[in-house]
C-alpha positions, 0 to 999 in steps of 0.5 A: 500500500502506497501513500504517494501522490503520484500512485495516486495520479498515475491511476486516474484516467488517461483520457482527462490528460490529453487536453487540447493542445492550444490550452496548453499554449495559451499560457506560454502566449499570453506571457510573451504578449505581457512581456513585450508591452511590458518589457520590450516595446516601452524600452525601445521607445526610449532607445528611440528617443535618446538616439533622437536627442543625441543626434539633435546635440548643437553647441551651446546645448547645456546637458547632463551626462549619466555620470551626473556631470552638467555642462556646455557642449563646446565642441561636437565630434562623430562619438565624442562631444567637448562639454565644458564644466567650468570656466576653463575645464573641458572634459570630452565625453561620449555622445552616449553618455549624454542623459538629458538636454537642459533647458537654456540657463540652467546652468546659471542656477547650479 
């Protein structure tokens, strides 16, 4: 006499096991679908965004780096721009790097 569970399922009917396929699937389907409006789509959206702002860079722009440097673009290369911190300090940064677009004057504030 066994008392496991799996005795216990391994007795029942062979026909209540084979269900339709696509039941099965569905699970697995509605996980992708959730996964990309959740994940995926929302995160492209913003790649989208921020390749836009950094092709729109011009100098006299005023931006923050994601290293939280704040400054003013001097100068603009194909990779690198020239952003100067303070008077007299430049530092040459990675267009990637590049956070977010201030607007005008914010730096006077800081």
């Amino acid at each position: 006499m066994s008392f496991f569970i799996t005795d216990a399922l391994a007795q029942g009917e062979p026909a209540a096991a084979a269900g339709d396929p696509f039941m099965a699937l569905l699970p697995l389907v509605l996980f992708a679908v959730v996964f990309y409006f959740l994940l995926i789509r929302p995160q492209s959206k913003r790649q989208k965004e921020h390749r836009k702002m950094i092709e729109a860079l011009s100098k006299g722009d005023e931006i923050t780096t994601v290293g939280g440097v704040a400054g003013r673009v001097i100068d603009l290369g194909e990779n690198f721009i020239l952003v100067e911190i303070a008077d007299g300090v430049q530092i040459k940064v990675r267009r990637m790097a590049v956070e977010a677009v201030m607007p005008k004057g914010t730096l006077k504030d800081l």
